[in-house]
N, C-alpha and C positions, 0 to 999 in steps of 0.2 A: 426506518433505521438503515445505518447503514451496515448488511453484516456480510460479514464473512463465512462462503458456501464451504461446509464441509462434504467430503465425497457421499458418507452418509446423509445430509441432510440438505432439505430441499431450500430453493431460491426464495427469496422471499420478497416482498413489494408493497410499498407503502407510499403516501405522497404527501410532499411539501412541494407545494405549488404545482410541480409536473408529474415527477416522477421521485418516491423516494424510497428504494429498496436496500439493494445490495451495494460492497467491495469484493525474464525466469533468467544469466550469464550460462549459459549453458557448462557442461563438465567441462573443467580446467582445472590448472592446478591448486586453485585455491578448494576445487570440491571437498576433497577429501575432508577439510576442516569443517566443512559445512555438513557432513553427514553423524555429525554429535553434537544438537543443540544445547545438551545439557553442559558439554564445554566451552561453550562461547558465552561466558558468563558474566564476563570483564564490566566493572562499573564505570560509566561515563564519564567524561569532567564536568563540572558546574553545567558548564556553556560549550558548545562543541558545533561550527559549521560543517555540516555534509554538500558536498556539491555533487551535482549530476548532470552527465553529460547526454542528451539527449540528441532523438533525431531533428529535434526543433531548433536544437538550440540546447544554451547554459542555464542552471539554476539551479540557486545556494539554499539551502534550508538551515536556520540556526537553531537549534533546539537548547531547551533551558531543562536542565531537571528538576529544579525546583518546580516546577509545572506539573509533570508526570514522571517519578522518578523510574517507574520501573517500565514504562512505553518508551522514555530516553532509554536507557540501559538496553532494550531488547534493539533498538534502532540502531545504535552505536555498533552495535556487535555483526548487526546484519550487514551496514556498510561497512566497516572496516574488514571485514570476511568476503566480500564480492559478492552476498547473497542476490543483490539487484541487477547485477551488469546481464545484459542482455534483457529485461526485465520488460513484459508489455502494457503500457498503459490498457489494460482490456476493460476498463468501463470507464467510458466517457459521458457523462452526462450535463449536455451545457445548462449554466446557468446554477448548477449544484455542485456538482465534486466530480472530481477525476479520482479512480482508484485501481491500486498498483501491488507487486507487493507476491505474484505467485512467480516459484520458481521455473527457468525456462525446461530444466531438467524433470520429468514427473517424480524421479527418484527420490531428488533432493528435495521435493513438494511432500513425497509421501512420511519423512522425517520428521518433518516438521510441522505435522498437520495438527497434532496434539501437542505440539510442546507450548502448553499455554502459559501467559503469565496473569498475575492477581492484576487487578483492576487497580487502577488510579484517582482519587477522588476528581471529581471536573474544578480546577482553577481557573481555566482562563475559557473564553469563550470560541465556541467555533463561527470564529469568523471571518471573510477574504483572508485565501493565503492561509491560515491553518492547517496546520498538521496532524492526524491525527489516527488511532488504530483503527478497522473495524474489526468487529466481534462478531461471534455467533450465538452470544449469548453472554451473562457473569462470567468473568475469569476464564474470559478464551481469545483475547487478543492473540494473535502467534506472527505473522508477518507482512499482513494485509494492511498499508495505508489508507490514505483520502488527504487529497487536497480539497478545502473547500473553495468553491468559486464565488460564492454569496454567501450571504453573511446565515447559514444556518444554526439558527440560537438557536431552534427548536431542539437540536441535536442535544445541546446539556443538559438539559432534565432527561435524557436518555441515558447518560450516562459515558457519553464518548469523550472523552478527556484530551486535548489537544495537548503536544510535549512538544511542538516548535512552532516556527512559521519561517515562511517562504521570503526573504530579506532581498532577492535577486532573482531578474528572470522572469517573473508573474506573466512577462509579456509573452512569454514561450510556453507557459503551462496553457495560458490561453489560447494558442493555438492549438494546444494537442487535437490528435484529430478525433471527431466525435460523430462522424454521421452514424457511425452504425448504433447509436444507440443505447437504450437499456437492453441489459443482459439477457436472456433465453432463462425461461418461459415466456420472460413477461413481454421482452421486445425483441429484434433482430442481431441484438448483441451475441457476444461469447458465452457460451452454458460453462459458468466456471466449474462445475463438475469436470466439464470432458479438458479444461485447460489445467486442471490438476492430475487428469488421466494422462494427457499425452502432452502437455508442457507446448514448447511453442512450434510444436511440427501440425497441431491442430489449430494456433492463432495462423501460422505462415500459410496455410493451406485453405481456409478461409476467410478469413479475415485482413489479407497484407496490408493494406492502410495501416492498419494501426500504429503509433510512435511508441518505440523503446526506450529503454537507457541504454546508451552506450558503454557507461561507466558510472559509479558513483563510489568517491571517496571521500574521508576525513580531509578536512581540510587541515596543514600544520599551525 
C-alpha cells in the first residue's frame, strides 16, 4: 500500500514487483492560511488544471472531481493555498510512484496531520500518470499524494482512489530523482517521521538530491 506515515505510527512495507510501502514552501505569507485546515474548504470546479513548477522541470496535472470529489476538493485547496511550494519529492520509487505532499514547515505538517477527509469510492484506475492520496488507513487521506509510474491496478482493490492525471510533463516526473530509494526503515530513504518532525532542514541536511516544487498553482 501506499500510506501515509503518521508521527505516531510506524512505516509500513509491502511489494508489488519491488517495493510497495509508503507516501514542504516553507513559512510565507501565504502560511498563516494554511495553519486552519478546517478553513480551506472551498469546493473545486468540475475540471481544474494544477501546474508545478519543479526542479526538473514543468507539470500539469488535471484533475476531474467527478473521479474523487472530496480527494479533488482537499487538492484544490492545498494548491491554491501554497501548501506544496517548496515541497520534497521524498520518496522516489522507480518503476512504482513518486510521492509528495509533506509540509516544508514541521509546523504547518503538525496542523494538518489529522485533518482527515472521508474516502472516495475507486472510479478510475491507478494507472501511468495518475494521481492519487495516500492514506494511513479508512478516512485519513490529509495531504500526502503519489504519482503512479506503472500502471499499479493492484492499488484499486486497496482502495486508493485516483482524482486526476498528469496531461503534461510525465517526462519530468520521470526523471525525479530516485537513488535514494525506499523510505527508512525499510530502505535508505527519508524516515517520514523525522521529515514531519523537522520539515525540510532534515531532507536539506541529508538527503540534498532530492527534487522540489518550486511552485504549484491553479491554472486560470
Amino acid at each position: 500500500m501506499i500510506r501515509e506515515c503518521r508521527l505516531a505510527v510506524a512505516i509500513f512495507s509491502l511489494a508489488l514487483g519491488a517495493a510497495l510501502s509508503l507516501i514542504a514552501m516553507p513559512a510565507s505569507s501565504q502560511a498563516g492560511s494554511l495553519t486552519d485546515p478546517a478553513a480551506l474548504n472551498e469546493k473545486a470546479p468540475p475540471t481544474y488544471k494544477a501546474k508545478f513548477d519543479t526542479s526538473k522541470g514543468a507539470f500539469v496535472i488535471e484533475v476531474h472531481r467527478d473521479w474523487a470529489p472530496n480527494g479533488a476538493d482537499r487538492f484544490y485547496n492545498l494548491v491554491k493555498n501554497g501548501f506544496f511550494n517548496d515541497a520534497r519529492f521524498f520518496r522516489v520509487i522507480s518503476g512504482f510512484m513518486v510521492q509528495f505532499g509533506i509540509h516544508a514547515d514541521p509546523k504547518i505538517s503538525a496542523v494538518w496531520r489529522d485533518a482527515d477527509i472521508k474516502d472516495d469510492p475507486v472510479k478510475e484506475s491507478n494507472k501511468r500518470g495518475l494521481v492519487t492520496f495516500a492514506t494511513a488507513g479508512p478516512d485519513t487521506r490529509t495531504t500526502q499524494v503519489f504519482i503512479n509510474f506503472g500502471n499499479n491496478t493492484a492499488l484499486d482493490d486497496q482502495g486508493f482512489s485516483p482524482f486526476g492525471q498528469v496531461i503534461s510533463g510525465m517526462n519530468v516526473v520521470d526523471q525525479l530523482y530516485s537513488e535514494y530509494g525506499e523510505g527508512a526503515p525499510s530502505g535508505q530513504g527519508p524516515d517520514q517521521g523525522l521529515v514531519q518532525k523537522q520539515g525540510n532542514a532534515y531532507l536539506a541536511k541529508g538527503f540534498p538530491k532530492l527534487d522540489f516544487i518550486r511552485k504549484a498553482t491553479i491554472e486560470p
